[in-house]
N, CA, C and O of each residue as an XYZ file, in Angstrom:
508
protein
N      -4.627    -22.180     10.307
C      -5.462    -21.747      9.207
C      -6.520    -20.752      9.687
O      -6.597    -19.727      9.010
N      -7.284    -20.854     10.649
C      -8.088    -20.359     10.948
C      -8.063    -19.120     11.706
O      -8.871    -18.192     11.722
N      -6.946    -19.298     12.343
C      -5.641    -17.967     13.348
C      -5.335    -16.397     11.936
O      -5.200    -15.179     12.055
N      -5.352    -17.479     10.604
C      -5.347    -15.663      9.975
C      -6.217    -15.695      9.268
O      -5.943    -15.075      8.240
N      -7.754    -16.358      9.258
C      -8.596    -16.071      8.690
C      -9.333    -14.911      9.995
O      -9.766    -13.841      9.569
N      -9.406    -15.118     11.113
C      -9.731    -14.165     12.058
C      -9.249    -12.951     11.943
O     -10.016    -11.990     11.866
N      -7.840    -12.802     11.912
C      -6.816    -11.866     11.981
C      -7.002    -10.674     10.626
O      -6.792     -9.461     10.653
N      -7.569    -11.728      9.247
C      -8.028    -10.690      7.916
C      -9.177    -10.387      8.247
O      -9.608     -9.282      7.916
N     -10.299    -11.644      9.285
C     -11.415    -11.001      9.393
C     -11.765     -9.631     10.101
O     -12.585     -8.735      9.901
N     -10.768     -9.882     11.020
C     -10.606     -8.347     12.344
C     -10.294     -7.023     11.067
O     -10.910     -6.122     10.498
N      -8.886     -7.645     11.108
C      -8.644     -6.089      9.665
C      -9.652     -5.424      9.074
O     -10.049     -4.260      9.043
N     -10.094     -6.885      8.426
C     -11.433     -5.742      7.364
C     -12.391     -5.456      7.834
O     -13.018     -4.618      7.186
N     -13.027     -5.921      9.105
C     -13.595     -5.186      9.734
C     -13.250     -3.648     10.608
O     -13.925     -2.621     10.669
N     -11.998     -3.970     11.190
C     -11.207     -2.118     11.871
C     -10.975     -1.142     11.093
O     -11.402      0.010     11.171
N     -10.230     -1.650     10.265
C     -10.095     -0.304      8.851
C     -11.664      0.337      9.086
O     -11.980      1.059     10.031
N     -12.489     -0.078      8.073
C     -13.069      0.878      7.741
C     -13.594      1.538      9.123
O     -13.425      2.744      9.304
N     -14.098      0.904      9.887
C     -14.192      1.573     11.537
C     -13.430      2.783     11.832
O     -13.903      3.914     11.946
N     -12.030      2.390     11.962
C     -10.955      3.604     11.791
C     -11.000      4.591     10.730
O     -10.631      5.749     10.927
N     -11.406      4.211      9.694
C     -11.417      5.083      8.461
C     -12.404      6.155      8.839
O     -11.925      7.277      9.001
N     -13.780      5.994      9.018
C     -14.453      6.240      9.339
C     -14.449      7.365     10.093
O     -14.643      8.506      9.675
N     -14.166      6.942     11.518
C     -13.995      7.967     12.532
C     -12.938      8.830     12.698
O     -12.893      9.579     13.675
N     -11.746      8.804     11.523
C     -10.889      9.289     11.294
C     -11.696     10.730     10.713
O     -11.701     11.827     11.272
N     -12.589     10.228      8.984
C     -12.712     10.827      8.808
C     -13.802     12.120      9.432
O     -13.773     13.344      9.303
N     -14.581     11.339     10.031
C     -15.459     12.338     10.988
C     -14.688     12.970     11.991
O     -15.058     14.134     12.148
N     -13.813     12.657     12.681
C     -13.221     13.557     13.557
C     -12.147     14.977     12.905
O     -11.950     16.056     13.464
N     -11.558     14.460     11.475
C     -10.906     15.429     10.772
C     -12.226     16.561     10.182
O     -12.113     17.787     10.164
N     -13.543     15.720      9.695
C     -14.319     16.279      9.060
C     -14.837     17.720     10.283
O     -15.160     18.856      9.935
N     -14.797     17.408     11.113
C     -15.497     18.127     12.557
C     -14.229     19.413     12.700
O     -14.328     20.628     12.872
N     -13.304     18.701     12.575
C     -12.165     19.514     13.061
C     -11.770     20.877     11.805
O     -11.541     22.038     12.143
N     -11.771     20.327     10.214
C     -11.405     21.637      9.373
C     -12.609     21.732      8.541
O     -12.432     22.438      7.548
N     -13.967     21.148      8.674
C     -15.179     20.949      7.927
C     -15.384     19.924      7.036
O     -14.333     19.452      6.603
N     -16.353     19.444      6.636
C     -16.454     18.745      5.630
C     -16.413     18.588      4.417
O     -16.619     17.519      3.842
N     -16.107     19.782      3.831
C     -15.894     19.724      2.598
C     -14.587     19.789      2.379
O     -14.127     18.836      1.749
N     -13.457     21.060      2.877
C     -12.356     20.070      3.193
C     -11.899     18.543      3.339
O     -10.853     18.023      2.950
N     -12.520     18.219      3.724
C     -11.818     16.946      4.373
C     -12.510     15.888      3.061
O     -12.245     14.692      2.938
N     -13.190     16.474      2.407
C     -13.412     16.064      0.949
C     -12.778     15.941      0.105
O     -12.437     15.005     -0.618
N     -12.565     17.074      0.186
C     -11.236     17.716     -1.147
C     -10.124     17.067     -0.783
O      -9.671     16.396     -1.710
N      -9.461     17.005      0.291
C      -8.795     16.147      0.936
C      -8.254     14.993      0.296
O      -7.176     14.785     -0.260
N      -9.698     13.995      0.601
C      -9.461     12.281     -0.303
C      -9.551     12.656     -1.502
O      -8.712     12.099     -2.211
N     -10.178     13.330     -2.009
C      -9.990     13.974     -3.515
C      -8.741     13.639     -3.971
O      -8.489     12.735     -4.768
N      -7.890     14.460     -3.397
C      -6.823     15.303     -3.928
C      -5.600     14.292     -3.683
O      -4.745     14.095     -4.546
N      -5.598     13.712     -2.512
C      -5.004     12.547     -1.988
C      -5.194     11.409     -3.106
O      -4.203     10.749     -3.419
N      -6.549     11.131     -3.778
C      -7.097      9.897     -5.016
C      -6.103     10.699     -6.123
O      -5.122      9.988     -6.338
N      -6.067     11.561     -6.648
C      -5.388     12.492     -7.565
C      -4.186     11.853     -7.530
O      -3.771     10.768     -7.939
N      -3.601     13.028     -6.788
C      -2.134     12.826     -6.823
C      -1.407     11.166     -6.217
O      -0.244     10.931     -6.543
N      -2.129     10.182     -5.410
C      -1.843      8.949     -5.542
C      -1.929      7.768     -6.986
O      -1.235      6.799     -7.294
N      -3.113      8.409     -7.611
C      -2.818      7.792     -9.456
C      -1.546      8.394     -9.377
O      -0.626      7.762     -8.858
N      -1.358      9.590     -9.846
C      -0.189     10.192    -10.837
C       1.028      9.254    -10.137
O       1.606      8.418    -10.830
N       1.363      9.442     -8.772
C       2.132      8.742     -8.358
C       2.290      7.365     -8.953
O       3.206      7.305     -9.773
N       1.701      6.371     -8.772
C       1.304      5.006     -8.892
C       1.641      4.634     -9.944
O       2.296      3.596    -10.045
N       1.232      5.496    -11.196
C       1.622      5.702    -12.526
C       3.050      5.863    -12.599
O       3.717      4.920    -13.026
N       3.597      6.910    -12.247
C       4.489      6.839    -12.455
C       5.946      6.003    -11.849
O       7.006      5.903    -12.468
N       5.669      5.493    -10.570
C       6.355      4.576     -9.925
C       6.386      3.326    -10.420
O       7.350      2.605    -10.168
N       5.021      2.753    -11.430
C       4.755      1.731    -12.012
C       5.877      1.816    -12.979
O       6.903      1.142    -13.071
N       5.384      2.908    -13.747
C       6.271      2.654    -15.001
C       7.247      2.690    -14.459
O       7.513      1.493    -14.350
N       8.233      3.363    -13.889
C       9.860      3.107    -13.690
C       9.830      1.837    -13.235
O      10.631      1.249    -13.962
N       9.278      0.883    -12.283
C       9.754     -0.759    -12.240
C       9.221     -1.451    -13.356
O       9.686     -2.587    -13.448
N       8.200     -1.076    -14.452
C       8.087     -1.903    -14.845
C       9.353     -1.212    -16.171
O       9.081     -1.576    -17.315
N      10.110     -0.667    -16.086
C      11.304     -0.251    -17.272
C      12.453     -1.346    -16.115
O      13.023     -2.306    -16.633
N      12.597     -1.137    -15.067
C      13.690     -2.021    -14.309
C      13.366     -3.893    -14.670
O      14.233     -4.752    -14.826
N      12.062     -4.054    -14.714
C      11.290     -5.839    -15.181
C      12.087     -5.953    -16.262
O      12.855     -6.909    -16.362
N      11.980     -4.739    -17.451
C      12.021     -5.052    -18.993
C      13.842     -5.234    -18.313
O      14.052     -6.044    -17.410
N      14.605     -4.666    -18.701
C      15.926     -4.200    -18.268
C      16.461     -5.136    -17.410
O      17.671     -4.968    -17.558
N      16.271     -6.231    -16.410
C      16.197     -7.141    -15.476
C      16.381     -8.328    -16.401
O      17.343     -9.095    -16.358
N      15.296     -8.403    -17.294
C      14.973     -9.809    -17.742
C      15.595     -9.492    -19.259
O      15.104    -10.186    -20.149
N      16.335     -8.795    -19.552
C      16.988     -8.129    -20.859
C      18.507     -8.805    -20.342
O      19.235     -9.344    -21.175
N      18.748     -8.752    -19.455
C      20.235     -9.197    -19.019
C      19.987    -10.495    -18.632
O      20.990    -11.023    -18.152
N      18.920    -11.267    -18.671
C      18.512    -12.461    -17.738
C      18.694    -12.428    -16.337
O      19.131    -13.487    -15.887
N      18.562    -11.846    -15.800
C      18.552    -12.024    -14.206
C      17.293    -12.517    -14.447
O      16.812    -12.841    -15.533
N      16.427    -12.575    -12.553
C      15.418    -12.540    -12.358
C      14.826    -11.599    -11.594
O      15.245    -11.610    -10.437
N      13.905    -10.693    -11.854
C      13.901     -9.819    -11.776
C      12.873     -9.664     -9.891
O      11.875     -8.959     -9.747
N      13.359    -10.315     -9.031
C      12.547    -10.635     -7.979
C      12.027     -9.153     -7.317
O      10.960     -8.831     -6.793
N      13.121     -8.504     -7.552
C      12.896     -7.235     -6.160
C      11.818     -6.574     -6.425
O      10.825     -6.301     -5.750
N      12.326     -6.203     -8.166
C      11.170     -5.214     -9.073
C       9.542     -5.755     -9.026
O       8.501     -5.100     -8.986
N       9.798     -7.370     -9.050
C       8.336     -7.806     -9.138
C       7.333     -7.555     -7.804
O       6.157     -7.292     -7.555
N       8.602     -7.816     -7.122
C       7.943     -7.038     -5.351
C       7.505     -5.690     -5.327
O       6.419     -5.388     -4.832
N       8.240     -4.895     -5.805
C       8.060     -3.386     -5.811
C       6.980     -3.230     -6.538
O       6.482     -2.131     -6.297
N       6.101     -4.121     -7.700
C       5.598     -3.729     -8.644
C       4.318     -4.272     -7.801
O       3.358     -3.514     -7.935
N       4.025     -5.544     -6.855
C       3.299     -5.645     -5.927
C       2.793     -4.688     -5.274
O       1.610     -4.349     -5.309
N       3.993     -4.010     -4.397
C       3.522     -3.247     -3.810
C       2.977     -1.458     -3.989
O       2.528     -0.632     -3.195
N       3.294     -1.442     -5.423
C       2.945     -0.498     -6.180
C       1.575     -0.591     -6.526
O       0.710      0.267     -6.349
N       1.463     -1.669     -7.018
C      -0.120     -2.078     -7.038
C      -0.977     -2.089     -6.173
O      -2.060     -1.632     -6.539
N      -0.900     -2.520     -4.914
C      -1.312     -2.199     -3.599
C      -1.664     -0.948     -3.258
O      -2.766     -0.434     -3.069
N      -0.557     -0.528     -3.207
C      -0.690      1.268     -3.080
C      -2.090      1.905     -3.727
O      -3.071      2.342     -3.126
N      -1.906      1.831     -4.802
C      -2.838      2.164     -5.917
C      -4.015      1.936     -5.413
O      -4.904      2.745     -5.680
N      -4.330      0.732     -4.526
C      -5.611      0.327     -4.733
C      -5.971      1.222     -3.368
O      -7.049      1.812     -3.311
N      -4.799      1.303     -2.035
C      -4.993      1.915     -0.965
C      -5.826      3.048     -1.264
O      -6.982      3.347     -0.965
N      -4.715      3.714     -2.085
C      -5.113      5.354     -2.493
C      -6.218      5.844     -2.832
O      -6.744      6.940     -2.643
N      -6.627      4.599     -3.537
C      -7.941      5.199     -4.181
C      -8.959      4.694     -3.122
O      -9.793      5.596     -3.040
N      -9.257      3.811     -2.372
C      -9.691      3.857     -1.645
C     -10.031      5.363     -0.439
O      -9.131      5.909      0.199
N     -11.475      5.763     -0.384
C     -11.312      6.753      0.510
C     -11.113      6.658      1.808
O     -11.785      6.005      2.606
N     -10.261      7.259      2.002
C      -9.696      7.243      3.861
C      -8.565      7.893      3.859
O      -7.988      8.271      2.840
N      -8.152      8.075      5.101
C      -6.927      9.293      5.638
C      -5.717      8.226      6.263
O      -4.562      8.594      6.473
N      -6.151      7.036      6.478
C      -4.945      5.884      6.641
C      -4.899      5.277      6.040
O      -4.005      4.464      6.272
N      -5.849      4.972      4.524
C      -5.384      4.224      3.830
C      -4.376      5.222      2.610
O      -3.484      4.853      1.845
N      -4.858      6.313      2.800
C      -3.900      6.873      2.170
C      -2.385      7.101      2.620
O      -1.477      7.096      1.789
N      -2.148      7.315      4.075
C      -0.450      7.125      4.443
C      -0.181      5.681      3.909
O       0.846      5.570      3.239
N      -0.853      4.677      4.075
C      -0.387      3.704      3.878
C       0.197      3.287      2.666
O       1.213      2.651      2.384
N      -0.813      3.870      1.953
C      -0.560      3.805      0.120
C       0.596      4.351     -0.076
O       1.418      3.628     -0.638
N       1.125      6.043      0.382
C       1.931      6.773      0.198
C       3.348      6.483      0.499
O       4.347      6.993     -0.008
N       3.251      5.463      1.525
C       4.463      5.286      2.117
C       4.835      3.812      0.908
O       5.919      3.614      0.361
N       3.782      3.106      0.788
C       3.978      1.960     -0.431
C       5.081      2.762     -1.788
O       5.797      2.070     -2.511
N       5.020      3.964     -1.876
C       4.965      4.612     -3.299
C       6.405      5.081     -2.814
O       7.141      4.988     -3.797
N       6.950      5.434     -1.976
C       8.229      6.123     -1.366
C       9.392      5.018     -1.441
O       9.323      3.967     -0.803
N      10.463      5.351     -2.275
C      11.294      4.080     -2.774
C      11.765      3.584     -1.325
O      11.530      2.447     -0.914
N      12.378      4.450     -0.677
C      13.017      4.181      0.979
C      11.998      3.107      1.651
O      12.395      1.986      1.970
N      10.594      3.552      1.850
C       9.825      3.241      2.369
C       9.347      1.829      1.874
O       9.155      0.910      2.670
N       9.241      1.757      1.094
C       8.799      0.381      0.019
C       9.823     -0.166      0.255
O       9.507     -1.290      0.645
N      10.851     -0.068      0.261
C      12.228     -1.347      0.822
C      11.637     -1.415      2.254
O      10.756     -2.257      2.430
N      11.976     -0.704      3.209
C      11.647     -1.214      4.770
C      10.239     -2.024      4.637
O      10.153     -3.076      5.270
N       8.864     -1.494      3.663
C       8.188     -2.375      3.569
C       8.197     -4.066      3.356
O       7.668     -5.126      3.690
N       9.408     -3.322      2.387
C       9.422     -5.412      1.367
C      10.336     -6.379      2.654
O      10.150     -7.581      2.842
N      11.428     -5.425      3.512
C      12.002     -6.451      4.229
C      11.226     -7.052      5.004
O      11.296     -8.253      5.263
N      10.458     -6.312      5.421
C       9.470     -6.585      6.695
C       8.656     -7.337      6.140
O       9.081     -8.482      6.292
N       7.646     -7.345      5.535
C       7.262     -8.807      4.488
C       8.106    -10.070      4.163
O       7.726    -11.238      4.241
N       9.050     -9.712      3.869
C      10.152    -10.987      3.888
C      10.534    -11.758      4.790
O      10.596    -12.975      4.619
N      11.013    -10.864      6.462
C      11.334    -11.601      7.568
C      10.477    -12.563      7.625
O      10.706    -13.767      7.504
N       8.650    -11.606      7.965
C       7.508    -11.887      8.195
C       7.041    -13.343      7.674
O       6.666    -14.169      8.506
N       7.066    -13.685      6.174
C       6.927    -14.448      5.378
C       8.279    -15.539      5.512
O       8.078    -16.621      4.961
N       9.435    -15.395      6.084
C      10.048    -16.493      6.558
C      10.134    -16.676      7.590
O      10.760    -17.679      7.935
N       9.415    -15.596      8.836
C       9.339    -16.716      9.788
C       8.220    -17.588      9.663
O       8.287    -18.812      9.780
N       7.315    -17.011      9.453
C       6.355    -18.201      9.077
C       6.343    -19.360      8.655
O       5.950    -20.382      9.218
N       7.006    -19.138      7.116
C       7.632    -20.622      6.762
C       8.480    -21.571      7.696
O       8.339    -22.782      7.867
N       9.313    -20.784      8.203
C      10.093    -21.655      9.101
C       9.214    -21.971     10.506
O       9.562    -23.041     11.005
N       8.253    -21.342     11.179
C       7.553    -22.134     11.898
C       6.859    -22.772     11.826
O       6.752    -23.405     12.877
N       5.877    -23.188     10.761
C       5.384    -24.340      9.597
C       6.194    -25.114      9.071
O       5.575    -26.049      8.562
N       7.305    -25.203      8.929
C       8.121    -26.488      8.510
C       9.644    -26.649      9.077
O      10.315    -27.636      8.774
């Protein structure tokens, strides 16, 4: 229990650290107002994205649960769509690859497997 309360505590503490000096070292390197416009433009075009990646899984949910399946994959994708979203808008220069790569259909599968292994080995070394 306490092994990934450290492990989220480290995270949310490094990100923004990294974020940070990311952005000061890019800011130094093409100026600062660039590197403004930058997360700007990156916040921009990650909505439009987000938006629109949303809506196509959430037309695959409707369409899924229209045939009765269950619609597991889409609800994952729609997770991690949501995620994204929140990356993106967040300002930073790695939370934005991170977001971006969330939003990339290819990419969002290698994401979801890797969550999946992740999330069963766990289970299986807990029980």
């Amino acid at each position: 229990m306490f092994y990934w309360f450290w492990r989220i505590l480290a995270l949310l503490a490094l990100v923004p650290l990294v974020e940070l000096a990311l952005l000061l070292e890019v800011g130094r390197l093409i100026g600062t107002w660039r590197t403004v416009a930058i997360v700007i433009v990156t916040a921009i075009i990650g909505s439009y994205l987000t938006s629109r990646e949303g809506t196509r899984v959430l037309g695959r949910i409707k369409e899924q649960l229209t045939h009765g399946t269950v619609p597991s994959d889409a609800l994952f994708d729609a997770a991690l769509i949501g995620g994204a979203g929140l990356l993106l808008l967040t300002p930073g220069l790695l939370t934005d690859v991170m977001g971006f790569l969330c939003l990339i259909p290819a990419t969002r599968t290698v994401i979801q497997r890797w969550i999946a292994r992740r999330a069963e080995s766990f289970i299986m070394d807990r029980y």
